[in-house]
C-alpha positions in Angstrom: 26.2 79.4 35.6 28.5 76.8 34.9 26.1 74.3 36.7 23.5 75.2 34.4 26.0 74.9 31.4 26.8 71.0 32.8 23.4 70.1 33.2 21.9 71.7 29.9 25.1 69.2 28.3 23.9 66.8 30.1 20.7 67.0 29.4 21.2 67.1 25.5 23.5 64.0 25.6 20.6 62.3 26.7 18.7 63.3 24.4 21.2 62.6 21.7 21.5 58.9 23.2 17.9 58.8 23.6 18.0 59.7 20.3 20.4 57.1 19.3 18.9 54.0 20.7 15.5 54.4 19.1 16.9 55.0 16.0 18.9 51.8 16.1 15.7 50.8 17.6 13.7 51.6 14.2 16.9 50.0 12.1 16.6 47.1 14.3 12.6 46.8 13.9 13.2 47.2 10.5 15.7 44.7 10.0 13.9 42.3 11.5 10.9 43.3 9.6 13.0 42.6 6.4 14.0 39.4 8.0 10.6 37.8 8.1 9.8 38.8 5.0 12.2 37.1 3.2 11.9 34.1 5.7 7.9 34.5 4.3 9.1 34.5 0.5 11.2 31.7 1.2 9.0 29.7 2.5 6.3 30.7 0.1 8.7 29.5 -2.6 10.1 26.3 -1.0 6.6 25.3 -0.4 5.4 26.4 -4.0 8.2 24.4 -5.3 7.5 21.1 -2.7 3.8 21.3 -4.3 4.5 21.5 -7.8 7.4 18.4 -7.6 4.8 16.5 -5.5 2.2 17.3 -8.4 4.1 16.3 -11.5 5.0 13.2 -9.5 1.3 12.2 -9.1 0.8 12.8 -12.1 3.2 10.1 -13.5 2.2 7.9 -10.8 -1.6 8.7 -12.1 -1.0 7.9 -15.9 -0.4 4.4 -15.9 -4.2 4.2 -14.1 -5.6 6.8 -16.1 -4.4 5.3 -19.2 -5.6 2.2 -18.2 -9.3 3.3 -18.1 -9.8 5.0 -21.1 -8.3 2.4 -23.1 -10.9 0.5 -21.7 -13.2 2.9 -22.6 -12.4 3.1 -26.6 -13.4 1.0 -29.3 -10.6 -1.3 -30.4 -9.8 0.8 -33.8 -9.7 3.9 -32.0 -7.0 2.0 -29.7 -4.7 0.9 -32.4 -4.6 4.4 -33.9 -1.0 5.6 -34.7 -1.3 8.4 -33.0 -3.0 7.8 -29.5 -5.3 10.0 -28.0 -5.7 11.1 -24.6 -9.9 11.0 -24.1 -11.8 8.7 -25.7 -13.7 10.2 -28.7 -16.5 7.4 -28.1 -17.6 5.5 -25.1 -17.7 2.2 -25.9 -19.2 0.6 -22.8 -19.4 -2.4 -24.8 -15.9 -3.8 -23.5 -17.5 -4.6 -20.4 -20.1 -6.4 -21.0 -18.0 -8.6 -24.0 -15.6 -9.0 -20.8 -18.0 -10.2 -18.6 -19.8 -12.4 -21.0 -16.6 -14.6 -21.6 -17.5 -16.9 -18.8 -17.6 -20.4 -20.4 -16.9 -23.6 -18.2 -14.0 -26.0 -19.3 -10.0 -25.8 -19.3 -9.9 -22.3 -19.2 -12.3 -22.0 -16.4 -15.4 -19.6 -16.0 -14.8 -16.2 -14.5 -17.2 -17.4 -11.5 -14.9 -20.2 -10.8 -12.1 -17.7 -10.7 -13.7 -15.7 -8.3 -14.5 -18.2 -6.1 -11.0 -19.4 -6.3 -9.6 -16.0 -5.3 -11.8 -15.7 -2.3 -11.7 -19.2 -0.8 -8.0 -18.5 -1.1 -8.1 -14.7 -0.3 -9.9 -15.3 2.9 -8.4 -18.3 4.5 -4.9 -17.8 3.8 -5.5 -14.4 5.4 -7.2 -15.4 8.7 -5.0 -18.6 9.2 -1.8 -16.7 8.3 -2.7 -13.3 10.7 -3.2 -15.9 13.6 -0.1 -17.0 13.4 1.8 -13.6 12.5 0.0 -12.5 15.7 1.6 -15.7 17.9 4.4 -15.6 16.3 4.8 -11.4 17.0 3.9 -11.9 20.6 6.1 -14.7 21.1 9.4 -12.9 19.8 7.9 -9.4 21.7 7.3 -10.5 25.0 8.0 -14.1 25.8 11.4 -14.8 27.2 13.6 -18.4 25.9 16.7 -18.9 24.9 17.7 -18.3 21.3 14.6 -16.1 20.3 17.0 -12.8 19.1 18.9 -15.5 17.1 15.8 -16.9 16.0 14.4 -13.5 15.4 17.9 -12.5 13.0 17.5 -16.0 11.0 13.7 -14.9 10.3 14.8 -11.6 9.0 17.9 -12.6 7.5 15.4 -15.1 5.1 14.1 -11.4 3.4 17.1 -11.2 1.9 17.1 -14.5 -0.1 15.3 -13.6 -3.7 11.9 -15.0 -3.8 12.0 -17.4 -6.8 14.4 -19.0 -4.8 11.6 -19.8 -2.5 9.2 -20.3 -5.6 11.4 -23.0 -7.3 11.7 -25.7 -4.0 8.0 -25.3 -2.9 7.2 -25.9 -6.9 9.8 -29.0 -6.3 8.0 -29.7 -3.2 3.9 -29.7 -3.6 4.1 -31.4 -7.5 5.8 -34.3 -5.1 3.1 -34.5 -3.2 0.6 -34.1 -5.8 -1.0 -31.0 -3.9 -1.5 -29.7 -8.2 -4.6 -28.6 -8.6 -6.0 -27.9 -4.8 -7.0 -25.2 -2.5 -4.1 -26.2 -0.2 -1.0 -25.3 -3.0 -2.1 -21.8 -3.1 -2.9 -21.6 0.6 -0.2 -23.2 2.9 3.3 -22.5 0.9 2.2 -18.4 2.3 1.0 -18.6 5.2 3.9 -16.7 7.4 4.9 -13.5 6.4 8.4 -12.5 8.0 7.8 -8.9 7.0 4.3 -8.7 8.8 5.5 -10.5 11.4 8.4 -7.3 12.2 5.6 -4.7 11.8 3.7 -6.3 14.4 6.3 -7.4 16.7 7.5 -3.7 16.6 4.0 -2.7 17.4 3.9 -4.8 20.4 7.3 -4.0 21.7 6.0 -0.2 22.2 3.1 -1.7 24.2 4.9 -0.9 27.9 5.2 -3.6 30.5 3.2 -2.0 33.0 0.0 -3.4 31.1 1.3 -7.1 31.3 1.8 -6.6 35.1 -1.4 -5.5 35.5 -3.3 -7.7 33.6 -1.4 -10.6 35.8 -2.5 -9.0 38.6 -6.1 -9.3 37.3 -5.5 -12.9 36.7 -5.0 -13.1 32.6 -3.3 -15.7 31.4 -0.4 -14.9 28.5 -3.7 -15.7 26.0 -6.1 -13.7 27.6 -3.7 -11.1 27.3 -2.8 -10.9 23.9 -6.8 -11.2 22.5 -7.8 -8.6 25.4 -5.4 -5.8 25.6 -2.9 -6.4 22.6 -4.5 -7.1 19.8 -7.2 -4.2 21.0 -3.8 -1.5 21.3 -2.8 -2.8 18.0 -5.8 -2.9 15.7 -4.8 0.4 13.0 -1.8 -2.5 12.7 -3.6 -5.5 13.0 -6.3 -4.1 10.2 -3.2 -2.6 7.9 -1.4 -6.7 7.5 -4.9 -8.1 6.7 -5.5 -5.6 3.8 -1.9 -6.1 2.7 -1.9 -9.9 2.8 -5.3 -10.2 1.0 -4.1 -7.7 -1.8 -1.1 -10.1 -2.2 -3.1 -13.3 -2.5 -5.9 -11.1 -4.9 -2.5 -9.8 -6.9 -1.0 -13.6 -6.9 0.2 -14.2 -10.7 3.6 -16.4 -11.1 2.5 -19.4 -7.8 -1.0 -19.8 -9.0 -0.2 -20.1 -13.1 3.0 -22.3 -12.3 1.2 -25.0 -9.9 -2.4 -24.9 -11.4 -4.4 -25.4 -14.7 -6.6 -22.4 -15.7 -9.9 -23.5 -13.5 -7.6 -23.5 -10.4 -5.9 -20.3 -10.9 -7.3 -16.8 -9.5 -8.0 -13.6 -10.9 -5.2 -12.3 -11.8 -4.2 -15.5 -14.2 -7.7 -15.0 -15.5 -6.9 -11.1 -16.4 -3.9 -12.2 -18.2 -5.7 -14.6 -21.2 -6.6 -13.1 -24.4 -10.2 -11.7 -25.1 -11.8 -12.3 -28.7 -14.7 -10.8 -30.2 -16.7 -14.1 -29.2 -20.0 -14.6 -31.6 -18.3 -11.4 -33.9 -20.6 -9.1 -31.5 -18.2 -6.3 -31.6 -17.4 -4.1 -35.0 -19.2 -6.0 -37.1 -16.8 -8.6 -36.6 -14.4 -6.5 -37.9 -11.8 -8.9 -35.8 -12.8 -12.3 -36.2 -13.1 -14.3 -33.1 -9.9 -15.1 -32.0 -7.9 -12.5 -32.2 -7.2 -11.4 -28.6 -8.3 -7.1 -28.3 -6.4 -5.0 -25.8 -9.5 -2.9 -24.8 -11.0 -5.9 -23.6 -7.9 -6.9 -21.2 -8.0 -3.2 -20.3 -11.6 -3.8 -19.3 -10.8 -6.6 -17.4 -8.2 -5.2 -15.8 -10.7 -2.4 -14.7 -12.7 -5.1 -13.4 -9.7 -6.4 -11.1 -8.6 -3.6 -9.9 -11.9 -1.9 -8.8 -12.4 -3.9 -5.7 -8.5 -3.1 -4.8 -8.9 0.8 -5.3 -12.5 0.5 -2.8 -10.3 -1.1 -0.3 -7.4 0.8 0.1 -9.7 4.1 0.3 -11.9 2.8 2.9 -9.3 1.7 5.0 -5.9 4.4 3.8 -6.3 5.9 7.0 -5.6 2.2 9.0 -2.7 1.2 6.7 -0.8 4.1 6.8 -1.3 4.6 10.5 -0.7 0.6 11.4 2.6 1.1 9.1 4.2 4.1 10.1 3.5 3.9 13.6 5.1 -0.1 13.7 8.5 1.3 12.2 9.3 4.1 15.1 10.7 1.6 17.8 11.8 -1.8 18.1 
């Protein structure tokens, strides 16, 4: 009898642990259950939050280019109202074509001129300068001589000197040797590019050594190299420093207005000049013709920037690539 008393107490205590343990079972699933759901909630609010600061900082970056636009888009009293308004309550497509009909010949140079002027300049100084950035990159990346890493920290330590600095003594320099006025004073002074020059050599740093031995093993010369395997590895890079450094020359304003008169400047000097009603075409010459209206420099403006805005969205995907991925060794 009092076997059968131990093993029915037995028996029951295992039960009652049994018991136990899947109740602290449940708690535990239900714990954890409670866990994730507030792990959820936070990271449906964090992520809420991330999206609405990332939103109302678009929107002030998207303003400025907004505004820009529309104003472009109004007539010029609608513009001067005291109390501005946010959508134009007329398209006045007008601007543009009063914009683009302001291309006389003379001091102030036609807008044709200009354009040449911006891609003669635009496209040389580009493919000269990325030539050398790419000789330059491989040469401080993979060629061994003494004094390169010194050479290398002189190059970048240049970056930190302001750049009118550098605008002042080439002024000094080209009106010495009467370059005023010439393809070659908005071309040469910019050619290197220290800052392009680090994005590629970082590129070609990450490019492993096994390639090189290889490629000697083939029979490549240094040359053959570089335009066969590097340059190939590197082109989201390669394609990100041409964009970049012919958006600087298209954006040039202070070197081109300081060294040349108005027919040797570039687009950007050109969007800066005041633009009259000419031949009292616009408001029933409400204006005259010489006073400057802001619509039209918005217009032009427009004009400018279109080409800009086509690039960088055909080729975002290259720059931000070529960028990011030159800055994670090196």
């Amino acid at each position: 009898m009092k076997d059968l008393e131990n093993k029915e107490l037995l028996n029951q205590e295992e039960v009652t642990e049994v018991v136990e343990v899947e109740e602290a079972k449940a708690l535990a699933a239900i714990d954890l259950n409670k866990e994730k759901a507030r792990d959820k909630r936070a990271k449906i609010v964090g992520a809420i939050l991330s999206y609405t600061f990332l939103t109302i900082c678009a929107f002030f970056a998207f303003l400025p280019f907004y505004w820009m636009v529309i104003s472009s888009l109004k007539p010029e009293y609608e513009y001067r109202r005291s109390v501005p308004t946010f959508f134009p309550h007329e398209f006045y497509f007008k601007n543009y074509a009063a914009v683009l009909s302001q291309t006389d010949t003379g001091s102030s140079g036609s807008f044709l001129q200009i354009i040449v002027n911006t891609l003669v300049v635009g496209l040389v100084s580009t493919s000269i300068g990325l030539v050398v950035i790419v000789i330059t990159s491989y040469a401080l990346a993979r060629m061994e001589f003494k004094g390169k890493n010194l050479l290398f920290t002189l190059m970048l330590a240049t970056m930190m000197i302001p750049g009118e600095m550098f605008t002042l003594t080439n002024y000094l320099t080209v009106s010495k040797w009467g370059w005023n006025d010439t393809f070659t004073v908005l071309i040469l002074p910019f050619l290197v590019s220290i800052y392009y020059i680090y994005l590629l050599r970082n590129n070609f740093k990450q490019i492993p050594n096994s390639l090189y031995q290889a490629a000697k093993v083939d029979g490549l010369s240094d040359a053959g190299y570089l335009v066969k395997v590097m340059v190939p590895l590197t082109a989201p890079t390669l394609i990100s420093v041409t964009l970049l450094k012919f958006i600087a020359t298209w954006n040039s304003y202070i070197w081109p207005r300081l060294v040349n008169t108005q027919s040797w400047q570039l687009i950007t000097n050109w969007v800066t000049r005041g633009f009259p009603d000419r031949g009292a075409k616009l408001y029933n010459g409400l204006y005259g013709t010489t006073m400057a209206l802001t619509t039209l420099r918005m217009a032009a403006v427009c004009m400018v920037s279109l080409p800009l805005f086509i690039l960088f969205i055909a080729f975002r995907k290259y720059i931000m690539h070529g960028v990011s991925k030159s800055g994670t060794k090196g």
